[in-house]
C-alpha positions as CSV (number, residue, x, y, z in Angstrom):
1,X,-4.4,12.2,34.9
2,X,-1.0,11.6,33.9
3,X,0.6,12.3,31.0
4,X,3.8,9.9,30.6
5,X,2.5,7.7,28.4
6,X,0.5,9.9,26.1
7,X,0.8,9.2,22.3
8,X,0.2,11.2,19.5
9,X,-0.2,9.0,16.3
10,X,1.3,10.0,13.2
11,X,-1.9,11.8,11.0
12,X,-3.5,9.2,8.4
13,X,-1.8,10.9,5.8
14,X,2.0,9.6,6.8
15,X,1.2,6.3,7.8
16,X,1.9,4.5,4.7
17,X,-1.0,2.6,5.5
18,X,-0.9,0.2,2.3
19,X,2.5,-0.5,2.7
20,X,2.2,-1.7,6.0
21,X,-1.1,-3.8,5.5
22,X,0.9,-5.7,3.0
23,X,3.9,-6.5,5.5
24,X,1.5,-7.5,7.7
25,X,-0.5,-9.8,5.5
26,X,3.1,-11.4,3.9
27,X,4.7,-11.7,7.6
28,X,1.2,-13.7,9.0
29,X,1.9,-16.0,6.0
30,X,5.0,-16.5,6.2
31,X,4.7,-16.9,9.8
32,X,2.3,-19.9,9.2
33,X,4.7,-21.1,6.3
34,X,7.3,-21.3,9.3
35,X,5.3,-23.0,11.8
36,X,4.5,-25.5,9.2
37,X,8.1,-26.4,8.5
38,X,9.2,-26.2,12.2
39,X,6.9,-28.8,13.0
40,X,7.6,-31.1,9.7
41,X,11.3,-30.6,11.1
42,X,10.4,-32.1,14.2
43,X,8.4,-34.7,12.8
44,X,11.6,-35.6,10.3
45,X,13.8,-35.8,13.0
46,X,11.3,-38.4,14.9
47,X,10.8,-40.2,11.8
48,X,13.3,-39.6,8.8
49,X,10.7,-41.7,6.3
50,X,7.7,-39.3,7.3
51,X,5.6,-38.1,4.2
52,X,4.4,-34.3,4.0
53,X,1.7,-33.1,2.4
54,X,3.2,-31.2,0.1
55,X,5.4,-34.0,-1.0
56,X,3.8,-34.0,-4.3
57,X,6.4,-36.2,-6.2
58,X,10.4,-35.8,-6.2
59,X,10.5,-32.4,-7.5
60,X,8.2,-30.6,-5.5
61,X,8.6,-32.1,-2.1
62,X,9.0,-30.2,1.4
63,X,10.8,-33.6,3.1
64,X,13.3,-33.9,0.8
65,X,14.6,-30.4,0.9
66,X,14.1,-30.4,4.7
67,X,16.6,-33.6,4.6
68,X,19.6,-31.6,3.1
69,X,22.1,-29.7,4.9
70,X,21.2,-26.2,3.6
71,X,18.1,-26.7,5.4
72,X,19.5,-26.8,9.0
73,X,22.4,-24.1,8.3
74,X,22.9,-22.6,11.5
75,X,22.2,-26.3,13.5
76,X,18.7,-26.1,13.7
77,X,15.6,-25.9,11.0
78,X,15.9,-22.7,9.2
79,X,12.1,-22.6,9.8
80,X,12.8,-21.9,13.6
81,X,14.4,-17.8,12.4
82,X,11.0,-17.4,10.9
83,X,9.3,-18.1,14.4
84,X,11.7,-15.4,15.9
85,X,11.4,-12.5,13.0
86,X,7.6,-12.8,11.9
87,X,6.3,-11.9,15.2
88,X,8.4,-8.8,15.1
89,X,7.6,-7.8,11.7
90,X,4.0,-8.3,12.9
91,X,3.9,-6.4,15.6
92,X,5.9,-2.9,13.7
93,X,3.4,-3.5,11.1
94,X,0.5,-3.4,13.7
95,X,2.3,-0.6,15.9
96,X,2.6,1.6,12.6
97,X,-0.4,1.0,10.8
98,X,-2.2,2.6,14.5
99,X,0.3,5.7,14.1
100,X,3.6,4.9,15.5
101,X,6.2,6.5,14.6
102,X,9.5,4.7,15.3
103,X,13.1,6.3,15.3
104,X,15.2,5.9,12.2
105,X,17.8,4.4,13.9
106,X,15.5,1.4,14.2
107,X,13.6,1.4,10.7
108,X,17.7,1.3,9.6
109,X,18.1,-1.9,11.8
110,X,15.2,-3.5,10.5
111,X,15.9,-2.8,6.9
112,X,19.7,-4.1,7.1
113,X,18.0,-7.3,9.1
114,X,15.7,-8.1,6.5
115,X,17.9,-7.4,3.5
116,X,20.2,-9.8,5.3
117,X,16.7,-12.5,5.3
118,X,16.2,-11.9,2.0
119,X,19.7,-12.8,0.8
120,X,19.3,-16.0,2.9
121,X,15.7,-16.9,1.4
122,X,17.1,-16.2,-2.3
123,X,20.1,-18.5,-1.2
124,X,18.1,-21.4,0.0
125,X,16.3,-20.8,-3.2
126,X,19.0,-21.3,-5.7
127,X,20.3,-23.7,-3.5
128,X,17.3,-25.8,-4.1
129,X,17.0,-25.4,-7.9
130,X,20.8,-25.7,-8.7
131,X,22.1,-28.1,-5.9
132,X,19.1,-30.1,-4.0
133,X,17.1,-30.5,-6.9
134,X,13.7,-30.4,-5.7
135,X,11.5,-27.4,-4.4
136,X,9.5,-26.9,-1.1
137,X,6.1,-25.0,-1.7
138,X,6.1,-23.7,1.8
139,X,10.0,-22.4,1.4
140,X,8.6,-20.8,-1.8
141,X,5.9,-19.1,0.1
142,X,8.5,-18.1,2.7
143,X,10.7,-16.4,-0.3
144,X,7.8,-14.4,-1.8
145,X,6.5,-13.1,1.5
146,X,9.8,-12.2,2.5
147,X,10.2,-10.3,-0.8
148,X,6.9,-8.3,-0.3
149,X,8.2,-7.7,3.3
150,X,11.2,-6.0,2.0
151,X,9.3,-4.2,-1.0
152,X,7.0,-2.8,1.6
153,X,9.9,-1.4,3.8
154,X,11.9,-0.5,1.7
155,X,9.2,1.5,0.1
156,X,8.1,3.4,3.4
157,X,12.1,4.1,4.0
158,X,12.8,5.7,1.0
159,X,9.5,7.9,1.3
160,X,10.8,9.0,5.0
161,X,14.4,9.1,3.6
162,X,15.8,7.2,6.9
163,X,18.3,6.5,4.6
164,X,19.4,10.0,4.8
165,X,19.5,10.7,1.1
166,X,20.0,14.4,-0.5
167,X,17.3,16.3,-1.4
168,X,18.1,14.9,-5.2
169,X,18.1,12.2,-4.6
170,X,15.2,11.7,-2.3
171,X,13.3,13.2,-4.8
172,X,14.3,10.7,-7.8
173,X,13.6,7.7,-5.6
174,X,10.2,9.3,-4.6
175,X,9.0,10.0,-8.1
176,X,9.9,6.4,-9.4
177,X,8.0,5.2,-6.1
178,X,5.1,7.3,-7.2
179,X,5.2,5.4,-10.9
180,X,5.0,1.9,-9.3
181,X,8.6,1.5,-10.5
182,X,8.9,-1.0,-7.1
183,X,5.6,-2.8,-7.7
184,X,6.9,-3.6,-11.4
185,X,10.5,-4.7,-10.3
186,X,8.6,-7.3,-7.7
187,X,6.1,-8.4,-10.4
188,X,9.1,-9.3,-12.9
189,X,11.4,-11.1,-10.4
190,X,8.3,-13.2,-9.4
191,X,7.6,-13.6,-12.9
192,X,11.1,-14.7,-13.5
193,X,10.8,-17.4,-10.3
194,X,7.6,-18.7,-11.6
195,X,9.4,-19.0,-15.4
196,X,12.2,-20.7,-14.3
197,X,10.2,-23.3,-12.2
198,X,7.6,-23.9,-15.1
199,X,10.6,-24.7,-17.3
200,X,12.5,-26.7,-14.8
201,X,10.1,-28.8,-12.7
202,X,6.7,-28.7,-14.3
């Protein structure tokens, strides 16, 4: 029997299984988040008085965010990037909670990528408080997934050090890992989101 494609998971131990669970689980719902608002988009573009669902009155409203111009940035619905990324975060959270190991050049490349997705989702964000004026629930979903996303990877970099930090500091960032110092940052800038929306818009 050949051999080529024999493949040796990582042991239990190393997978970081509870890291990558929660990608997974974020990416699927932000994945269905995106295939929501991709086919709003569509149905806004056939008919530009369409009500949504989640057009609950003019603050919280999908259709009126999806009408602005920060919604279509690159020239098409913003929705459409998640339909390319999720997949792929799905499928390296799938791939590595079975014992894949992947290179650190690429775990590098995926954490620049989403740090660049985050940026963006906090963008949209503010620009919808400060400059649209109204909030789309499913764009909110899309922010808080993405945020566990990163959490999660960035958490499972730092324990492998593909960053290449020094023993030190490796060490340091391990330690406050081990004390949940991650988990508590995530909680508080959710809890911040949540404040500032109660005081604005409910």
């Amino acid at each position: 029997m050949s051999t080529a494609y024999a493949f040796t998971p990582l042991p239990r131990a190393e997978r970081h299984i509870g890291a990558f669970i929660e990608m997974l689980v974020s990416s699927v719902l932000s994945l269905i988040a995106s295939l929501v608002l991709s086919a709003e988009a569509i149905t806004l573009a056939a008919n530009p008085n369409a009500i949504f669902s989640c057009d609950i009155n003019a603050n919280i409203s999908c259709s009126v965010v999806a009408q602005s111009w920060q919604a279509s940035l690159l020239g098409f619905p913003n929705a459409f990037l998640g339909l390319i990324a999720e997949p792929i975060v799905i499928t390296v959270a799938i791939a590595a909670i079975a014992g894949v190991s992947f290179p650190r050049w690429f775990m590098n490349a995926a954490q620049v990528m989403y740090t660049v997705g985050l940026l963006f989702a906090y963008w949209l964000l503010y620009e919808a408080y400060f400059h649209i004026g109204a909030l789309c629930p499913w764009c909110l979903l899309v922010t808080v997934t993405t945020t566990m996303v990163f959490a999660s990877m960035t958490r499972v970099n730092i324990y492998r050090n593909t960053f290449g930090f020094n023993e030190r500091w490796h060490l340091r960032l391990t330690r406050m890992l081990d004390a949940w110092i991650d988990h508590y940052i995530v909680i508080l800038i959710f809890a911040i989101m949540g404040g500032m929306i109660a005081v604005k818009y409910l």
